[in-house]
Every structure is written in structure tokens, then in C-alpha cells.
N, C-alpha and C positions, 0 to 999 in steps of 0.2 A: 524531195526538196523543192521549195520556189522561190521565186526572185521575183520582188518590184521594184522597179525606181521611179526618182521624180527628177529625170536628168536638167540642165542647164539649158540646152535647148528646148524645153518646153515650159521657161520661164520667162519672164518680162524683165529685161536687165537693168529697166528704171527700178525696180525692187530691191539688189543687191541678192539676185537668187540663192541659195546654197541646193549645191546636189545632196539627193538622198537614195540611200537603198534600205530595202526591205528584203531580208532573210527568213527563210524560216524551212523547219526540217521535221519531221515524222518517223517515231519508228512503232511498230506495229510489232506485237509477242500474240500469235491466236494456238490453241493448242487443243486438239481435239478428243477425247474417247468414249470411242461406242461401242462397248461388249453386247453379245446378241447371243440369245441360246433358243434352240428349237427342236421341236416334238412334234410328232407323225406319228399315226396312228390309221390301222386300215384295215378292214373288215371283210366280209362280202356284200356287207350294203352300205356300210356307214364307213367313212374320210373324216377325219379328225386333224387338224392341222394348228399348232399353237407358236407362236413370235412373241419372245420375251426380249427385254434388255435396255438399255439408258443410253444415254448420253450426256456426256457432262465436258463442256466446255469454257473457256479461259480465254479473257480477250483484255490484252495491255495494250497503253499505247499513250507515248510520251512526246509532247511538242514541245520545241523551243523556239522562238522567233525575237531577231533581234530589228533595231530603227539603226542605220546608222550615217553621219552626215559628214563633212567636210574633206569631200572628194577634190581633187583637184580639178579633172575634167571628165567630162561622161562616159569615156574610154577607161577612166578608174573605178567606176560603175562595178565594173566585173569583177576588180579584185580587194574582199573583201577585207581585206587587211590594208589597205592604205585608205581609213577613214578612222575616225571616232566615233565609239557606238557612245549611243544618245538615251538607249532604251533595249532590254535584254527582260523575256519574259516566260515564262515556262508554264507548260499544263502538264498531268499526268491523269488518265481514267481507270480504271480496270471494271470488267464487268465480268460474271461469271454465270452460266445457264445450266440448269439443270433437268434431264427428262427422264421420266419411268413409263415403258408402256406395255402392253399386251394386246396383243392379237391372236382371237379364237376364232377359225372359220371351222364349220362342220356342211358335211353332206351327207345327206340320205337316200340310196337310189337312184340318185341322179334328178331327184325328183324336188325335194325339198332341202335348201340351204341358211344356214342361218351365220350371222359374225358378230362378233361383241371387242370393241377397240377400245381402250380407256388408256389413257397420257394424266400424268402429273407433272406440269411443269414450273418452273422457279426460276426467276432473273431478279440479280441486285439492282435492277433499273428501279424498282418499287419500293416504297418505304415499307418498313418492317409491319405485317401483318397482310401484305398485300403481295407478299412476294410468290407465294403458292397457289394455284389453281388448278380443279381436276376437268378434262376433258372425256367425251365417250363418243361412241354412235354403234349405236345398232342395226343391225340389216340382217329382210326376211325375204325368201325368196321362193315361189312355187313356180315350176317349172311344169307348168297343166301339160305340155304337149307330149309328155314321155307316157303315160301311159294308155294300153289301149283305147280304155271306153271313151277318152275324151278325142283320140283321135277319129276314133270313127263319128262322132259328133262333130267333130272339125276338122274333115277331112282336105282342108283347102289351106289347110294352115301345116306347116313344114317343122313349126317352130314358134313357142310360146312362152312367155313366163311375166310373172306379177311380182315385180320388189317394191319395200314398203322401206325406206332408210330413214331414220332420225337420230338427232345427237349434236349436238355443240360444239363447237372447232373455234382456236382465239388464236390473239399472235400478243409479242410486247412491243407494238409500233406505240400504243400511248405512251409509253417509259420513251421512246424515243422523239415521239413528237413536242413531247414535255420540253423535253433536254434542247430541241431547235428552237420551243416558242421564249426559252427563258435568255439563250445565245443574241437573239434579237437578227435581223437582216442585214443591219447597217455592217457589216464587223469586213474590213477587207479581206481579200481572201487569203493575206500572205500571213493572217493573222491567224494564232491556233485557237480553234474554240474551248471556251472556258465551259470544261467539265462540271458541271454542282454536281455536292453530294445529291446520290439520289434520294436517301431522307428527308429533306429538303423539297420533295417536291409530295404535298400532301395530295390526297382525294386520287394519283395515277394507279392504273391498275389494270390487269389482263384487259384486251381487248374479246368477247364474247362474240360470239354468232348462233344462234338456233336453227336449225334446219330441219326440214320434213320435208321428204320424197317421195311420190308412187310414180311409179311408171311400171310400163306395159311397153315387151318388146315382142314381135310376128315376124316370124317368115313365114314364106310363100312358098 
């Protein structure tokens, strides 16, 4: 809940001030589920390890906020009911997320590693055909220092390996930023912001990222 006022003492009494308060109230419904199922697998050389499951998620949330004026003194300020409301105004949003992912990591020997990660996800923040995007990243890994001939080649070295990752990672901040640049700055803050349908907002859509990684880690 919060409270503004434009009390009586912070008017000019040549005006014929009138006190004002500002109400307003949030209630928030978020509800979560993430089922997850996993597979192991183990050999004498080869680890096999697999992460399945979603996430699907639920987000309400309903404002009301009222203007209300002719207080008797700024002391009545506080009690909502000895005024006349002026102005009474209500939002309501709902947003709903949805995630599919997998996770494959494999070992071989201790020697060579590989993982393959792929996400499908979906937010009503985006208008219809933009509401799905797939995600992955891949990663390879040689671990040179485990076997002998290289250590006796590199015998000063304790500990080696060469990963090579690539793959795409996003979020839905544009569905969000959308939603702030349309709200505008000016809007007080006792005021609830006015939800648009997300259809409504053309051209938003997953935020992307690309990425490629090599590195090279040594012990001594």
C-alpha cells in the first residue's frame, strides 16, 4: 500500500487550498512449477549425465488507486474515510512464462568432455508470433594434462585443458522495457501503472546474445 498527500500546510491560503490524499494498493498472485527428471549413466570410461524439465510460471497483479479531497485538516489526512473521493482507478496484468530445457554432459576418461544445453522459452509479454524462442550452447573440452605422453612433454605443468563454448542466451527485458517506455516517467508514484495489452506492442521480442569462448586453464 502508499499514501500521498497535498496537505494544507503546504499550500498558500490566498488560494483557498483544499487538502488532498492519494491511495493506492497492490496485490501480487506469482505461482510457480518446475518438474525436473534425470539420468545417469556410468561406465568404466565414459559418465553420461542428462537434466530434463520446465518451468511454467504465473504472474497476476491488480492496482487500485484512489484521488481523494475535502479533508477537514491534515490530521484527517490519514483517515481515509472522512474525505470525498474525486477519482478511483484500477489496473489489472497477468503474465505467464513458459520454459523446456535439456541438459547433456558426457565424459570420457577423464580426458575429453562435451555438453549440449538447449531452453525453449515463451512470455505473453510479446505479441503473437514472437512469443517463442529457442536457446542452446554447446561446450568441448580436452583435458591434454591426464594423459601420459603429454605429461612427460609437459612436465611442469600439473594441470591442463582447452574448452571451446558457443551458443546464444536471451532474457524478456524488451517485453519489459516496452511496457516502461509506453507508462511514460511523469506518472506519480502513488499511481498504478497502466498495464497495455501486450499485442499492442509490435516489432518486441526475445532479447538475444551470441557468444563464443576458448580458453585455456594450467596448473603448476
Amino acid at each position: 500500500n502508499e499514501f500521498g498527500a497535498m496537505p494544507l500546510s503546504s499550500q498558500n491560503p490566498a488560494f483557498s487550498p483544499v487538502a488532498t490524499g492519494y491511495f493506492s494498493s497492490t496485490h501480487f498472485d506469482s505461482r510457480v512449477f518446475e518438474p525436473k527428471i534425470e539420468y545417469r549413466f556410468k561406465s568404466e570410461k565414459l559418465q553420461i549425465q542428462w537434466l530434463g524439465g520446465a518451468s511454467l510460471e504465473g504472474l497476476k497483479e491488480h492496482a487500485v488507486a484512489s484521488v481523494d479531497t475535502g479533508y477537514s485538516s491534515d490530521i484527517a489526512l490519514l483517515h481515509h474515510a472522512h474525505a470525498a473521493p474525486i477519482d478511483t482507478s484500477s489496473q489489472a496484468m497477468s503474465d505467464t512464462y513458459t520454459a523446456f530445457f535439456s541438459n547433456l554432459n558426457g565424459n570420457w576418461n577423464s580426458t575429453y568432455i562435451f555438453g549440449l544445453s538447449t531452453r525453449r522459452e515463451g512470455s505473453s509479454q510479446f505479441p503473437a508470433g514472437h512469443r517463442f524462442r529457442n536457446f542452446g550452447c554447446i561446450t568441448a573440452a580436452w583435458i591434454f594434462s591426464s594423459g601420459d605422453p603429454l605429461q612427460k612433454l609437459f612436465p611442469y605443468f600439473s594441470y591442463g585443458k582447452i574448452k571451446l563454448t558457443a551458443g546464444v542466451t536471451g532474457n524478456n527485458a524488451p517485453g519489459d522495457r516496452a511496457l516502461q517506455n509506453l507508462t511514460g516517467p511523469a506518472l506519480p508514484r502513488f499511481q498504478p501503472l497502466p498495464w497495455p495489452d501486450p499485442t499492442n506492442l509490435p516489432g518486441t521480442s526475445w532479447e538475444q546474445t551470441y557468444e563464443t569462448e576458448l580458453s585455456l586453464a594450467l596448473g603448476f
